[in-house]
C-alpha positions as CSV (number, residue, x, y, z in Angstrom):
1,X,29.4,100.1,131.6
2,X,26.5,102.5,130.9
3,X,26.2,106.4,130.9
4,X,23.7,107.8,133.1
5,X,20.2,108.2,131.3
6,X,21.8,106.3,128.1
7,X,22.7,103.1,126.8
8,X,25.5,100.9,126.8
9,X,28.8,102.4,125.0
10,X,30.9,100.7,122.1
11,X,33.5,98.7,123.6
12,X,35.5,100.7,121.0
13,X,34.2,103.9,119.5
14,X,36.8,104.6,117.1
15,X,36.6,101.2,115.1
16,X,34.6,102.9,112.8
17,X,37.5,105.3,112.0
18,X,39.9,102.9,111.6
19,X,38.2,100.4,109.2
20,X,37.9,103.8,107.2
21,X,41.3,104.1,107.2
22,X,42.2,100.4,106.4
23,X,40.0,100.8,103.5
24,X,41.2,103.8,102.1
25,X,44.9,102.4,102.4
26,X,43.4,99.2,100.5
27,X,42.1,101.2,97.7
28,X,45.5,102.9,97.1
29,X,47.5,99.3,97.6
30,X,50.0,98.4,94.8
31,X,49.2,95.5,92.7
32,X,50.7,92.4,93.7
33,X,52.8,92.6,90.2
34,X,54.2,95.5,90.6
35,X,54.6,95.3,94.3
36,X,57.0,92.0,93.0
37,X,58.5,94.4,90.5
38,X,59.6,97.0,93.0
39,X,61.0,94.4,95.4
40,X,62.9,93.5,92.2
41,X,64.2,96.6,91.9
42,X,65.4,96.9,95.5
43,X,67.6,93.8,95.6
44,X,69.9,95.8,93.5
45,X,70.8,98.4,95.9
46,X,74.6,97.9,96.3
47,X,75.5,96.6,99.7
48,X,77.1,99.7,101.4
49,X,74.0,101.6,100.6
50,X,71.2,99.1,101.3
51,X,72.7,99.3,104.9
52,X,72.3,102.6,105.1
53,X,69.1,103.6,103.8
54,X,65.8,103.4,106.2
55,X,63.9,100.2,107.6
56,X,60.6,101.0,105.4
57,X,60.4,102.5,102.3
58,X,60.3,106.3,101.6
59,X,57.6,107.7,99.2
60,X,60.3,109.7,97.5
61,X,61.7,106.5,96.7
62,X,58.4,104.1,95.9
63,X,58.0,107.1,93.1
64,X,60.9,107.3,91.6
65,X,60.9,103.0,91.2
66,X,57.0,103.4,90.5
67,X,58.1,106.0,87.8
68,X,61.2,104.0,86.2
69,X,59.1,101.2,85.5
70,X,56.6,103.4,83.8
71,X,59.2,104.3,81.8
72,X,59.2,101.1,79.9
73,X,62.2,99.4,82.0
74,X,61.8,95.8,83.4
75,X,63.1,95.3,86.9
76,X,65.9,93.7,85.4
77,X,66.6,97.0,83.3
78,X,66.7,99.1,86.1
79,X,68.9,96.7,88.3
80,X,71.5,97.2,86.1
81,X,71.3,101.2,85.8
82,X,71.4,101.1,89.6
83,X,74.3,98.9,89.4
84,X,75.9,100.5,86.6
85,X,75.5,104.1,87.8
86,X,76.4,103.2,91.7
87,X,80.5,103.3,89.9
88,X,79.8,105.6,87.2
89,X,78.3,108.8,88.3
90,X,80.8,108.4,91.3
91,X,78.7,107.4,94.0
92,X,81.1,104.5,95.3
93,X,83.8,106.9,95.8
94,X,81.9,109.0,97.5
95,X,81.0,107.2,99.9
96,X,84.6,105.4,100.4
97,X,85.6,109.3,100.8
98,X,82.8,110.0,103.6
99,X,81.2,112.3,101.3
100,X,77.8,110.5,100.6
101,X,75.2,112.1,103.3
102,X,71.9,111.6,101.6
103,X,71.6,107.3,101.3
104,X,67.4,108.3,100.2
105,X,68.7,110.6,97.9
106,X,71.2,108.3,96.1
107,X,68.9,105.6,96.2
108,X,66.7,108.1,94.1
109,X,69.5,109.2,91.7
110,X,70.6,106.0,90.7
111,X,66.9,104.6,89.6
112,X,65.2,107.1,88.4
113,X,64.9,107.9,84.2
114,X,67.7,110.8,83.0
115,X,66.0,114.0,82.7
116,X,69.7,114.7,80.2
117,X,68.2,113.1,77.4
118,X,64.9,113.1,75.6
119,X,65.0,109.8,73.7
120,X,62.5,107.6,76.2
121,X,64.9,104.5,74.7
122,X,68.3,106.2,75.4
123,X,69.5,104.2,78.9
124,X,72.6,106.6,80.1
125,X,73.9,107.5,76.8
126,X,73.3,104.0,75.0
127,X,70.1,103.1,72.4
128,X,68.1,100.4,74.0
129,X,66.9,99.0,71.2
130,X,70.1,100.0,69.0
131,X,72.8,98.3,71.6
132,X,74.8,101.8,70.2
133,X,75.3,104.6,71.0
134,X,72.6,107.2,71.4
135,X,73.1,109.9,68.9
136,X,70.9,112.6,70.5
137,X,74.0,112.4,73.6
138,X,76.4,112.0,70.9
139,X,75.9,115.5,69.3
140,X,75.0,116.9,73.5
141,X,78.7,115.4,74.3
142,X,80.4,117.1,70.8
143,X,78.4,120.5,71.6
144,X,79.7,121.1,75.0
145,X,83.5,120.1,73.9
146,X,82.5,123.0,71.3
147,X,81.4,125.3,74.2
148,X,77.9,125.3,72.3
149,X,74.7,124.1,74.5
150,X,71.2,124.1,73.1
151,X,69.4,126.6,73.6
152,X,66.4,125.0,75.9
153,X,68.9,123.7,77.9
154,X,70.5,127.2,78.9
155,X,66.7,128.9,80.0
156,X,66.8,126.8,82.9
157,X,69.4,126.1,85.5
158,X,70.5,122.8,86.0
159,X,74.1,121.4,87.7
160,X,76.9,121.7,86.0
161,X,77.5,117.9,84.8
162,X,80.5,116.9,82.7
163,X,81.4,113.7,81.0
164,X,84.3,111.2,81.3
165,X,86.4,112.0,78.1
166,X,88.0,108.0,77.9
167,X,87.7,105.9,75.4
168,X,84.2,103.5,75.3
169,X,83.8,105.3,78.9
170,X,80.4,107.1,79.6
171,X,80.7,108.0,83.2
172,X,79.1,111.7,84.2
173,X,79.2,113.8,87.8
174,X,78.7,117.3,88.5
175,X,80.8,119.9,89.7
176,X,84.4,120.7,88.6
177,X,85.8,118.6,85.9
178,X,89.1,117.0,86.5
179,X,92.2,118.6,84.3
180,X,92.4,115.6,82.3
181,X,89.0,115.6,81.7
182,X,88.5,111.2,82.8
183,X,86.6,110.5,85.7
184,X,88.2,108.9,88.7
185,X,87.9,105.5,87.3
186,X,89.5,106.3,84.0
187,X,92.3,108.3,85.5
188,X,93.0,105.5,88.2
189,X,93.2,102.6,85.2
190,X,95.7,105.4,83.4
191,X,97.7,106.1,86.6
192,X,98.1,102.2,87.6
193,X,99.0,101.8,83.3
194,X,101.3,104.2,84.1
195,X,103.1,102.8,87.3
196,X,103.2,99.3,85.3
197,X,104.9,101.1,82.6
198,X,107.3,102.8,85.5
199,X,107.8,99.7,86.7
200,X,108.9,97.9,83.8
201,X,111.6,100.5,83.0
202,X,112.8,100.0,86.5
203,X,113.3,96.7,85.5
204,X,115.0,97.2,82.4
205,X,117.0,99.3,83.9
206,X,118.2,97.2,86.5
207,X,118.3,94.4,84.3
208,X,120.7,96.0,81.5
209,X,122.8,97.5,85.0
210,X,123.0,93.5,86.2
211,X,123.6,92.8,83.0
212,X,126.7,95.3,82.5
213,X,128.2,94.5,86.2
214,X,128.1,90.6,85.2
215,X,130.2,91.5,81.7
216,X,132.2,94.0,83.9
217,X,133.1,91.2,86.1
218,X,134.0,88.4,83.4
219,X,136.0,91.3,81.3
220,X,137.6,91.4,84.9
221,X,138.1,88.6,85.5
222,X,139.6,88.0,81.9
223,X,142.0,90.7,82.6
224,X,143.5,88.9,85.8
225,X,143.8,85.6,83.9
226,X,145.6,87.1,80.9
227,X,147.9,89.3,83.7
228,X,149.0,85.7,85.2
229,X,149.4,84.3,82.1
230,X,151.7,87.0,81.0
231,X,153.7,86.7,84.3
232,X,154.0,82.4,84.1
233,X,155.3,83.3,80.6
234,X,157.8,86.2,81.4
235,X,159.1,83.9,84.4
236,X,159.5,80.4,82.5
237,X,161.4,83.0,79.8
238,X,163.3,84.6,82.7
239,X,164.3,80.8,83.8
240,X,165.0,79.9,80.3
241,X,167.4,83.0,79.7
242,X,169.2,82.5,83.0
243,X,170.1,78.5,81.9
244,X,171.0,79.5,78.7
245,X,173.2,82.1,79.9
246,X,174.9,79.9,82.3
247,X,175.2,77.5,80.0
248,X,177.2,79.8,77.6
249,X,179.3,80.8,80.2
250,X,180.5,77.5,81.0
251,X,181.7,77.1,77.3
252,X,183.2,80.3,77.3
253,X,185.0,79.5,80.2
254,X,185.9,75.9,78.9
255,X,187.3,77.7,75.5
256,X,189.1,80.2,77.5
257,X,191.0,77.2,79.8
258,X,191.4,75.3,76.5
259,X,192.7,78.3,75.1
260,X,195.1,79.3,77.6
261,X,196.7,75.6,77.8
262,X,197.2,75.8,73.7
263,X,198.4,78.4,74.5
264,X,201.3,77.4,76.8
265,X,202.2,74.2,75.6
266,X,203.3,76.2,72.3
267,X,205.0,78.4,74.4
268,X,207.0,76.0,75.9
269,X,207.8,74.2,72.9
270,X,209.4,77.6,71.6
271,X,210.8,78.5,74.9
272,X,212.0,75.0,76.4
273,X,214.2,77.3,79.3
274,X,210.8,78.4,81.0
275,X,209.8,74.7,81.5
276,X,211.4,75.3,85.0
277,X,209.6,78.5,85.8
278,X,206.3,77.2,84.4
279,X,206.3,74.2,87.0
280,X,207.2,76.6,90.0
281,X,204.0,78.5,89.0
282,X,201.7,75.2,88.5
């Protein structure tokens, strides 16, 4: 189609603008190494969270990956301090608990470098290099239990962060710090230590009770079999005395007859005139 008094017009007149565009957006593209190194990076997003956060990838977060592996990390590296941090700074919990309302925002705590520590080598409290502890955290950790903070550290505000006081534990979170002072991981090992130890004296105890009814019941039972034995005994006595006695009576009573007729016949021999009177009586 043509203008009046002109020439033909482009098909597409904003081309032009868009190839500008393309190329611009070319020029600030990510090198295919690192591009592989982010995607890296991404496959560690726990599960429940990789669900929630967005389609395509926010700046905020391409930074903070671009920035950790600037930081001298390898993919690798920073798969595990995602991983790692997910259950130790609390995150997991939280969002069991419905508390977690910024996925973006996690995504961007749990890869970027601590700002707690200025050893570039110190990963979360531990030397890279080293495998050990990181001394700089070490003395930061003993200074706050000693209510002393550094100095540079108390010009500008920050969250209040507090650190999981169990043993080999190096868990942190902000806000209030739990009475016993161990992060919900620690306390939850000690409260189930706790319950098996509960649970074991419940079973002692009802052991050792078991135990004591089954003696209770044999000492019992003893008791009735030593009560019938004492009866069979007293009865086959009983018996015995009752024979015995009859049987003594029968020779008393045969001594007495034998007695009585010794008796007569020597009064008859001295008395011959009763003979008569002893018949009439027989």
């Amino acid at each position: 189609m043509r203008e009046a008094g002109g020439s033909a017009a482009p098909a597409n007149a904003n081309a032009p603008t868009r190839r500008a565009g393309r190329a611009a957006q070319a020029s600030h593209r990510i090198p295919p190494a690192l591009a592989d190194a982010i995607r890296a990076v991404e496959t560690g997003w726990p599960r429940e969270l990789a669900a929630l956060l967005p389609n395509h990838r926010p700046a905020v977060l391409r930074e903070a990956i671009l920035q950790a592996l600037d930081g001298g990390r390898t993919a690798h590296q920073l798969v595990e301090r995602i991983q790692r941090r997910w259950w130790t700074h609390g995150y997991a919990r939280a969002l069991a608990e419905g508390q977690l309302t910024s996925p973006v925002g996690v995504a961007v705590a749990l890869v970027r470098p601590s700002a707690d520590c200025p050893d570039p080598m110190c990963e979360d409290g531990v030397t890279l290099h080293l495998d050990d502890g990181c001394p700089k955290c070490d003395q930061r950790r003993t200074d706050r239990r000693r209510g002393q903070v550094p100095g540079p550290r108390e010009k500008r505000p920050a969250p209040w962060w507090w650190e999981c006081e169990g043993q080999g534990c190096t868990a942190a979170s902000k806000g209030p710090q739990p009475a016993g002072g161990l992060c919900w991981q620690c306390q939850e090992r000690v409260e189930e230590a706790a319950a098996q130890t509960a649970v074991q004296r419940v079973s002692a105890t009802l052991a050792a009770q078991a135990e004591a009814a089954e003696e209770a019941a044999r000492l019992r039972q003893t008791i009735r079999w030593a009560r019938m034995l004492d009866k069979a005994y007293t009865e086959h006595a009983e018996r015995g005395r009752t024979a015995q006695e009859q049987a003594e009576a029968q020779r008393q009573a045969e001594a007495d007859a034998e007695q009585v007729r010794i008796l007569r016949e020597q009064l008859l021999r001295e008395h011959p005139e009763l003979a008569a009177y002893a018949q009439e009586q027989t």
